[in-house]
TIROPA-33076 format. One record per residue (C-alpha): z, x, y. Coordinates in pm, 1 decimal, padded with zeros to 6 digits. Example, Ala and Ser with C-alpha at 12.3 -4.5 7.8 and 13.67 -1.06 7.14 Angstrom:
w: 00780.0&u: 01230.0&v: -00450.0 .
w: 00714.0&u: 01367.0&v: -00106.0 .
***
This chain:
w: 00884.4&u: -01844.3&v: 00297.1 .
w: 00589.6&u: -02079.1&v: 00387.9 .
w: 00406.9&u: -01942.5&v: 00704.3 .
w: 00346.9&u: -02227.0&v: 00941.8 .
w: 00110.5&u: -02413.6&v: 01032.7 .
w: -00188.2&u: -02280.3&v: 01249.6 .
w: -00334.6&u: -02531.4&v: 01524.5 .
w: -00615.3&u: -02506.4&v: 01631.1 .
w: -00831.0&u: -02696.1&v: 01914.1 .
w: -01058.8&u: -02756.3&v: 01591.9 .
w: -00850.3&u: -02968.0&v: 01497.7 .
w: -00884.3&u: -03262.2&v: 01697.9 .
w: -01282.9&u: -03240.8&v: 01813.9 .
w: -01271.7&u: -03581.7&v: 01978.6 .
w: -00959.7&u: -03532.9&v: 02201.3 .
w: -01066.2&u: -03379.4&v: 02498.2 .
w: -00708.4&u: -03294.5&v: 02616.7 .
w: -00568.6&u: -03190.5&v: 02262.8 .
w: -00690.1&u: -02776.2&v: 02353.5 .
w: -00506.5&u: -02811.5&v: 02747.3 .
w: -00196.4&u: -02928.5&v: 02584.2 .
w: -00244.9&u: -02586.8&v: 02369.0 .
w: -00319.4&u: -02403.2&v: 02643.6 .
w: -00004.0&u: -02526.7&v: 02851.4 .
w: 00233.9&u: -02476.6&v: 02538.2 .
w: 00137.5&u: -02146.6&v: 02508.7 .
w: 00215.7&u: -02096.3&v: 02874.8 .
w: 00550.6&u: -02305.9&v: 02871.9 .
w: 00663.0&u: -02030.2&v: 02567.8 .
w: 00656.5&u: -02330.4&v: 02268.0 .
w: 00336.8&u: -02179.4&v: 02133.4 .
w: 00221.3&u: -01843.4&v: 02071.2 .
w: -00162.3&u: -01810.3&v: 02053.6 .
w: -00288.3&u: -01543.6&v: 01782.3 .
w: -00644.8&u: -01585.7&v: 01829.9 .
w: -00840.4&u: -01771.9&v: 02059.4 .
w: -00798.4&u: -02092.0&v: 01985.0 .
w: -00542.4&u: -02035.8&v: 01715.2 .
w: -00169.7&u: -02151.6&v: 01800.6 .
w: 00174.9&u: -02101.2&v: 01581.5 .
w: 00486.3&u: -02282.1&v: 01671.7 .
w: 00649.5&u: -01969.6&v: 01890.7 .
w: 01024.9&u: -02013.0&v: 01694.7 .
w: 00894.4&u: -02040.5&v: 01365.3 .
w: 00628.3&u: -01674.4&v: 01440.8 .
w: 00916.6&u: -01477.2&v: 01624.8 .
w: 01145.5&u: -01593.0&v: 01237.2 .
w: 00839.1&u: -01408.2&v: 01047.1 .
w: 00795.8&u: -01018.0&v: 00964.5 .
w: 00516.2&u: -00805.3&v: 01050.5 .
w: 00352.1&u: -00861.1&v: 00682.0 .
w: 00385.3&u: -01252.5&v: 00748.3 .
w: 00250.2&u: -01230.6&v: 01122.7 .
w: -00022.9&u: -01061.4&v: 00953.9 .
w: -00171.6&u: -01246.2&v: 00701.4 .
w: -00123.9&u: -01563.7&v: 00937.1 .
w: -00355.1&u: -01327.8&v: 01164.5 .
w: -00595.4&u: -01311.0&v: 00883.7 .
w: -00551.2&u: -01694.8&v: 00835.5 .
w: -00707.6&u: -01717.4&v: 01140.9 .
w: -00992.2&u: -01523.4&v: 01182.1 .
w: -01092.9&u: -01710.1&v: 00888.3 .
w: -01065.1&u: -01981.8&v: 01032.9 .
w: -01265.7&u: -01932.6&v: 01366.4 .
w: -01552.4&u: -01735.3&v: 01174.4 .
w: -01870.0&u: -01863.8&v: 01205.5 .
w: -01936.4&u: -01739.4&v: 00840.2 .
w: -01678.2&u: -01614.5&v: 00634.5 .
w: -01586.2&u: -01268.4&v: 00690.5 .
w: -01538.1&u: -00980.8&v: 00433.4 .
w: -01207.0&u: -00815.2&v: 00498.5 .
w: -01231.2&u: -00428.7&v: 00394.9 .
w: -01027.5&u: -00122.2&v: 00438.9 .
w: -00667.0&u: -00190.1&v: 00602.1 .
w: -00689.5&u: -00577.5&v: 00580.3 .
w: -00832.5&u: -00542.1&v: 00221.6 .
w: -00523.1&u: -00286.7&v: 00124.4 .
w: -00318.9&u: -00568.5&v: 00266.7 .
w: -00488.8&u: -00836.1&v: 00061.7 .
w: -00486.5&u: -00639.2&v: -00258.0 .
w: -00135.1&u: -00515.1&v: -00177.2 .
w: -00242.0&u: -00200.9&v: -00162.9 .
w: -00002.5&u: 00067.7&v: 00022.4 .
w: -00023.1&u: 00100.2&v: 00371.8 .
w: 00149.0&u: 00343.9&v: 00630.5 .
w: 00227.8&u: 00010.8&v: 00844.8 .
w: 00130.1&u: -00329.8&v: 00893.5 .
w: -00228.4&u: -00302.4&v: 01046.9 .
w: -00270.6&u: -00462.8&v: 01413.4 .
w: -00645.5&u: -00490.9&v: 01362.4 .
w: -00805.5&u: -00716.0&v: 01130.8 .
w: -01091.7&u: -00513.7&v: 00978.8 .
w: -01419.8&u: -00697.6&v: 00805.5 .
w: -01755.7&u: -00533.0&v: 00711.3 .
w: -02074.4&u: -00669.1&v: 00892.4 .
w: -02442.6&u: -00597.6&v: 00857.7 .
w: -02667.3&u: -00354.0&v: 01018.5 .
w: -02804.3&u: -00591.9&v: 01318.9 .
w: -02577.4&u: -00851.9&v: 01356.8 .
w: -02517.6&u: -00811.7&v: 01692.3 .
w: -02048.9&u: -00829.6&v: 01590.9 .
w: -01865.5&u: -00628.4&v: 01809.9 .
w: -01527.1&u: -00529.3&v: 01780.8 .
w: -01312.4&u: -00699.3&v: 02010.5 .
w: -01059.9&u: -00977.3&v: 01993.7 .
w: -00840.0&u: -00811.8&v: 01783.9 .
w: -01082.7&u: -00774.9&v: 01486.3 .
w: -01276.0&u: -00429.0&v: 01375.4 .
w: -01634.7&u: -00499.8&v: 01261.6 .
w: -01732.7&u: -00179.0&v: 01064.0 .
w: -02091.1&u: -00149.4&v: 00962.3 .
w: -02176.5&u: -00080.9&v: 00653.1 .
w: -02268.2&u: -00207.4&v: 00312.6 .
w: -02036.6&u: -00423.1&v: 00047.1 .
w: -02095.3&u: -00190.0&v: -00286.3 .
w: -02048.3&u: -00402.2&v: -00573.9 .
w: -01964.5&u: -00755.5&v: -00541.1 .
w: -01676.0&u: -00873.9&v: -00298.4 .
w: -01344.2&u: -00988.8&v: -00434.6 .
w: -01207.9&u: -01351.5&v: -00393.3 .
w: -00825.4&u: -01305.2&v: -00313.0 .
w: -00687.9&u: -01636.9&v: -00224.2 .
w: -00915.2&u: -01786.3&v: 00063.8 .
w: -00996.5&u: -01450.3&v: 00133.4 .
w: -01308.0&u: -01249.2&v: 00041.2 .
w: -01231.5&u: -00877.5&v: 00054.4 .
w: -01409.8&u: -00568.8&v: -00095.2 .
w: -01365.3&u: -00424.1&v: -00415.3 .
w: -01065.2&u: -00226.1&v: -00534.8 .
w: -01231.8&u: 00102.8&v: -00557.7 .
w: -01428.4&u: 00067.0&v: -00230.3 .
w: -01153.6&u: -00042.0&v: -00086.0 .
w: -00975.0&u: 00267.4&v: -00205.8 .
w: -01244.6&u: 00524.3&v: -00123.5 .
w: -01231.1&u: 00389.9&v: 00223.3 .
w: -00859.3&u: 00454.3&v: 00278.5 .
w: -00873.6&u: 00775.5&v: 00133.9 .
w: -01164.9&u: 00854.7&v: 00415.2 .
w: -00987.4&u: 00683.8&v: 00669.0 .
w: -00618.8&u: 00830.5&v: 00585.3 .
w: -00462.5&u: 01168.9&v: 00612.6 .
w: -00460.7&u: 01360.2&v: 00230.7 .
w: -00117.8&u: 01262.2&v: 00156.3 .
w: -00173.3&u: 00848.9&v: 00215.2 .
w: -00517.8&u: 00879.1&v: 00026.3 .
w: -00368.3&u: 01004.2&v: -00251.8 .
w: -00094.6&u: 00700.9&v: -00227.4 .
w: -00336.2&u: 00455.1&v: -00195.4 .
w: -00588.9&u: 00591.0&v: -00489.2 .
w: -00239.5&u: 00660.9&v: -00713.5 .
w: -00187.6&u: 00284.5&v: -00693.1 .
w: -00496.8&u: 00159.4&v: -00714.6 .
w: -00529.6&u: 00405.7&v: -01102.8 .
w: -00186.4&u: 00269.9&v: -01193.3 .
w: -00170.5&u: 00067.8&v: -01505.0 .
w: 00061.6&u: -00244.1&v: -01337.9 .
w: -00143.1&u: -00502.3&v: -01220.9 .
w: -00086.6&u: -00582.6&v: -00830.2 .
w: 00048.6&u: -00848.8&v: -00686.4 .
w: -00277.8&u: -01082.6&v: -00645.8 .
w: -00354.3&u: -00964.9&v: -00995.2 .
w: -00318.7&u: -01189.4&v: -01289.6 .
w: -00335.4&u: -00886.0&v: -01501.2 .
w: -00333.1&u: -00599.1&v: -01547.0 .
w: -00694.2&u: -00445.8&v: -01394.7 .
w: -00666.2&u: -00056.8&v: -01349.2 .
w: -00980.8&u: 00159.8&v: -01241.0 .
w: -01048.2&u: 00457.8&v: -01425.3 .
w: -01132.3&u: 00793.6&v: -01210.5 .
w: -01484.1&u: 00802.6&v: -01365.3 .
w: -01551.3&u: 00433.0&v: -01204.6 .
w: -01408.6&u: 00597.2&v: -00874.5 .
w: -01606.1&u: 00911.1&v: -00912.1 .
w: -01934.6&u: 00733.1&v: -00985.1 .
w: -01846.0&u: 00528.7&v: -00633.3 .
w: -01798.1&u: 00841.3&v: -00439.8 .
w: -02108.4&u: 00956.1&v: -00515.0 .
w: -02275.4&u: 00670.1&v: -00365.6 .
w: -02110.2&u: 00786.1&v: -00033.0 .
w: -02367.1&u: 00863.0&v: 00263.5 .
w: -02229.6&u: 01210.6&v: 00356.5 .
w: -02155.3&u: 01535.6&v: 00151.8 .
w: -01818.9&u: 01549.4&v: 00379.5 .
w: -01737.9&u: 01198.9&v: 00308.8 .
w: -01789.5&u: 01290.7&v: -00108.0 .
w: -01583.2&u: 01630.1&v: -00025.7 .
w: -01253.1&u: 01429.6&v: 00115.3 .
w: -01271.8&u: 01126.5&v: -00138.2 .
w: -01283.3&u: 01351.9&v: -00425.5 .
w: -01056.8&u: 01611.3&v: -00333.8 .
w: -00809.9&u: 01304.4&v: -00307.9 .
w: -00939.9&u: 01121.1&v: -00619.6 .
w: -00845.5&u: 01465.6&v: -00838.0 .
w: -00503.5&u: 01518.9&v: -00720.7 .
w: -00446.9&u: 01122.9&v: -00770.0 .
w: -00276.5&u: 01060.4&v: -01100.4 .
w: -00274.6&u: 00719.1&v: -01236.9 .
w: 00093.3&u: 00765.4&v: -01297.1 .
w: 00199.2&u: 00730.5&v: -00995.1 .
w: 00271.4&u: 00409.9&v: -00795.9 .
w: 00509.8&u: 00395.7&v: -00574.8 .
w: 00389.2&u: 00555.4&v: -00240.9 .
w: 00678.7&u: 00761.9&v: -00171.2 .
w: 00622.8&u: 00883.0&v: -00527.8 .
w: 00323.6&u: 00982.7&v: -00419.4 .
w: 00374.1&u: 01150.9&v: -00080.3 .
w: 00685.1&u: 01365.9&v: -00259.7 .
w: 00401.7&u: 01462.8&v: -00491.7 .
w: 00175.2&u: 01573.4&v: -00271.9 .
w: 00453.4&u: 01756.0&v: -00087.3 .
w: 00581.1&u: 01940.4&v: -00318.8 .
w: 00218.5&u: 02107.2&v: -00413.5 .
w: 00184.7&u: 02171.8&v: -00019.8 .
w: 00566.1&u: 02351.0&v: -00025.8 .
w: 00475.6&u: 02547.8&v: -00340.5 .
w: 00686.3&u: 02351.7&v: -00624.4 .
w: 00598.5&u: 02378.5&v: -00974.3 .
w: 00360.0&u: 02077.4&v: -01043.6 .
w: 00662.1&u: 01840.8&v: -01255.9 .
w: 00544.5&u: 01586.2&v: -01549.7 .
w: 00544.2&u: 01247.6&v: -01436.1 .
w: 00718.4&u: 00940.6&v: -01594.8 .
w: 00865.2&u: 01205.6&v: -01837.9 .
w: 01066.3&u: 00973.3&v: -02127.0 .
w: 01411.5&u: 01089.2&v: -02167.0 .
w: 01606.0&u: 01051.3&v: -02511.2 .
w: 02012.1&u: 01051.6&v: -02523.2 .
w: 02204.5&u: 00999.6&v: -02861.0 .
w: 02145.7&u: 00677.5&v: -02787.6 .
w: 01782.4&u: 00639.0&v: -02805.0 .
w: 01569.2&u: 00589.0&v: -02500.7 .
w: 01773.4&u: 00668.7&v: -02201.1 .
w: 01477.1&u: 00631.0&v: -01885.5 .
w: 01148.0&u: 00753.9&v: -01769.1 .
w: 01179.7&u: 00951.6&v: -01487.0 .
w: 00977.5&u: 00993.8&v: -01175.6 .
w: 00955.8&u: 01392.9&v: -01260.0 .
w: 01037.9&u: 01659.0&v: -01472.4 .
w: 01051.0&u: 01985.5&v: -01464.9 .
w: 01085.0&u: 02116.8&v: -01824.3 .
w: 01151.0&u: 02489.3&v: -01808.9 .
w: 01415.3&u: 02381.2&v: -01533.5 .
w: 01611.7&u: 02074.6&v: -01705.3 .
w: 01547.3&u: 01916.6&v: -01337.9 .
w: 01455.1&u: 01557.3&v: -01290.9 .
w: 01368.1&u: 01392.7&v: -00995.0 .
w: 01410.6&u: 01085.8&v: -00892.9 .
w: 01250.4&u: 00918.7&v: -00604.0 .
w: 01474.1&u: 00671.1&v: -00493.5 .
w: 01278.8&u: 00376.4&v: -00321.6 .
w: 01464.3&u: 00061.2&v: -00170.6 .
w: 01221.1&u: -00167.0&v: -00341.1 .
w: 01442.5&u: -00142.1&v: -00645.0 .
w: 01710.6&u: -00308.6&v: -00502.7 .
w: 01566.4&u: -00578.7&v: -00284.2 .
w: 01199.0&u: -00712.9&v: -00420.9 .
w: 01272.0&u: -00978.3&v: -00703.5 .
w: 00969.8&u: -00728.2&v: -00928.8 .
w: 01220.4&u: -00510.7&v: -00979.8 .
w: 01548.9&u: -00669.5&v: -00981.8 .
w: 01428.9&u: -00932.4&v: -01321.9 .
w: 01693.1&u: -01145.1&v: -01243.3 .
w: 01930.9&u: -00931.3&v: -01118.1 .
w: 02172.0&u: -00863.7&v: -00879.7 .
w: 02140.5&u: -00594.3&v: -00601.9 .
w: 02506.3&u: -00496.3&v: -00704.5 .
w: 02354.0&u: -00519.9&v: -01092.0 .
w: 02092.7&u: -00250.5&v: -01014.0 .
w: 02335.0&u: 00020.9&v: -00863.3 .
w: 02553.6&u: -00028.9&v: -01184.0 .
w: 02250.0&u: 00014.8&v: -01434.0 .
w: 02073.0&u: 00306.7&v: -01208.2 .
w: 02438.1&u: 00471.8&v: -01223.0 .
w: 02418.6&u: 00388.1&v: -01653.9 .
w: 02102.4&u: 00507.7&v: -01615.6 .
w: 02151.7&u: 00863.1&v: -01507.8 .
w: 02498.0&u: 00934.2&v: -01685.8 .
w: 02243.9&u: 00873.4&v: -01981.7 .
w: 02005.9&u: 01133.4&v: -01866.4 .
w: 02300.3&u: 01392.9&v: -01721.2 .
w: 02452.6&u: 01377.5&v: -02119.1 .
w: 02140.9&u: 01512.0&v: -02211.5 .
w: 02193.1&u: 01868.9&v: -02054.2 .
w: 01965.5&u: 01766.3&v: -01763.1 .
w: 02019.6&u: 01812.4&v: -01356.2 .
w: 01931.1&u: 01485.8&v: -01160.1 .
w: 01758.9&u: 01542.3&v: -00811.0 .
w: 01711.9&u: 01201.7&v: -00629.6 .
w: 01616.5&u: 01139.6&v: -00265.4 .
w: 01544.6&u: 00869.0&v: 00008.2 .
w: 01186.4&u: 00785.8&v: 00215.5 .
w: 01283.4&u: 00925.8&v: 00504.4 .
w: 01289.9&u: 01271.5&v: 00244.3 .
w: 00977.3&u: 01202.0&v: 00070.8 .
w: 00813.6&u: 01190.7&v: 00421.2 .
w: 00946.0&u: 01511.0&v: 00517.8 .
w: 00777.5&u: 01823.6&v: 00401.7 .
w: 01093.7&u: 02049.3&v: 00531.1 .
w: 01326.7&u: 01795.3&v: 00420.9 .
w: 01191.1&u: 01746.6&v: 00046.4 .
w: 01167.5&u: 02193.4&v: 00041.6 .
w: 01537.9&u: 02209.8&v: 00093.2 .
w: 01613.4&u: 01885.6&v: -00093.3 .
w: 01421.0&u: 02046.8&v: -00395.4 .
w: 01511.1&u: 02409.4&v: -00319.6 .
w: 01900.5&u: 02345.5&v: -00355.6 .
w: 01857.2&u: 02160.4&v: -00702.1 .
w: 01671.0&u: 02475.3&v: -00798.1 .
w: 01329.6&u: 02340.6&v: -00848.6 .
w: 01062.6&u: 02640.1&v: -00919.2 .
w: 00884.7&u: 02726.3&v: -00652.5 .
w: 00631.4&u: 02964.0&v: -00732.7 .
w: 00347.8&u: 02825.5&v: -00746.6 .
w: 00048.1&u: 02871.6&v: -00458.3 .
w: 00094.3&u: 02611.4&v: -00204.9 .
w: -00160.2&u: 02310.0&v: -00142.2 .
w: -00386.0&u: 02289.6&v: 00172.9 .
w: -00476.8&u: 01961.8&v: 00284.6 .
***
């Protein structure tokens, strides 16, 4: 859907009354003010979802900046369409040392340097992938950085992406070295070399990183499985010596028009039931499970425990 419109009391310089009659929507409930000086019709912000409410927050700090801003971490991810835990609330941008920014107003003014050049996304400026990357995997728990730096090695281009533009962990690894602080390097890099380019969706990646921390054999990821047939699917994981595969089952499949290509919700249960009859005719078990699983250390253990998954190997510490 189109967001709406964003007024502003920019918009009319010369008419002295044009920001009251802002002002008094906004206090009559017809207006909801998102920024100083920034308005949305109040019907038409309530219809949007967090994502949308967001970006039309990003709309307008841009638009009330003095200079343009350079969105980083969190409101970079978002930009990028990176994975994030939850729709920020902050709006985050880089400054420079002495520029006298605060944060306040609903906008976090980190300072500290741009390395590399900044990224045009839209209207937007934003940081680079990989520094925007590093920075998540600094700022997040072990289990999110790995999500985010999964994604951001994955072969598929993202959304903003015309095509396909993976980094490589070398590229990442020469960044993190630039880092100010041996801690800093220590965290980034103990994320960057459990990341596996492989993965991409983030509940992919969380059941990854959960399974190390519960003790599972480490599976093979986006194993190719052959039936009679030919190619039957590529699977999430796979443990050989077991015959298990596992399937993380996200919602995305069935809803975002990536990953329906045209097809109906009612389409994709149908082929995802073809799908693994073709991989149970093979001799092989099928594990799946849900996000509210993959977020779930104890959950994924028994989940994983009752298919039989090995589980000897020494558990991850994060």
């Amino acid at each position: 859907m189109n967001l709406p419109a964003i007024q502003s009391a920019a918009d009319r310089p010369l008419d002295e009354e044009w920001p009251r009659r802002l002002a008094r929507g906004a206090r009559r409930g017809s207006l909801v003010r998102i920024r100083q000086g920034c308005y949305v019709d109040a019907i038409k912000w309530k219809a949007l979802d967090a994502n949308q409410q967001y970006r039309l927050t990003l709309r307008a700090v841009l638009r009330t900046s003095n200079t343009p801003p350079l969105f980083a971490e969190e409101s970079a991810a978002f930009l990028w369409g990176l994975p994030l835990p939850e729709t920020p609330t902050m709006v985050d941008t880089l400054v420079p040392r002495g520029s006298g920014r605060r944060t306040g107003n609903g906008v976090r003014r980190i300072v500290r340097p741009a390395v590399g050049p900044s990224v045009p996304i839209g209207s937007f400026m934003v940081t680079g992938k990989i520094q925007t990357a590093v920075e998540l995997a600094l700022r997040y728990d072990f289990p999110w950085g790995v999500a985010v730096m999964d994604r951001a090695l994955n072969a598929a281009r993202l959304p903003v992406e015309r095509r396909a533009d993976p980094v490589s962990k070398p590229e990442v690894a020469a960044y993190i070295e630039t880092l100010p602080t041996a801690r800093a390097r220590r965290k980034a890099t103990r994320v960057l070399d459990f990341a596996d380019g492989l993965g991409m969706l983030p509940g992919e990646s969380l059941s990854r990183v959960h399974m190390a921390a519960c003790g599972f054999e480490a599976p093979e990821l986006q194993y190719e499985v052959y039936d009679s047939e030919g190619h039957a699917a590529t699977v999430d994981f796979y443990w050989k010596a077991a015959g298990i595969v596992g399937e993380y089952d996200g919602l995305t499949k069935y809803l975002k028009p990536e990953y329906l290509r045209g097809r109906t919700a009612s389409q994709v249960v149908i082929d995802e039931k073809i799908r693994e009859d073709r991989i149970r005719s093979t001799g092989r078990h099928v594990v799946r499970w849900l996000w509210k699983t993959a977020v779930s250390p104890a959950a994924l253990e028994r989940c994983l425990r009752a298919a039989g998954v090995p589980q000897n190997a020494t558990p991850l510490v994060f």
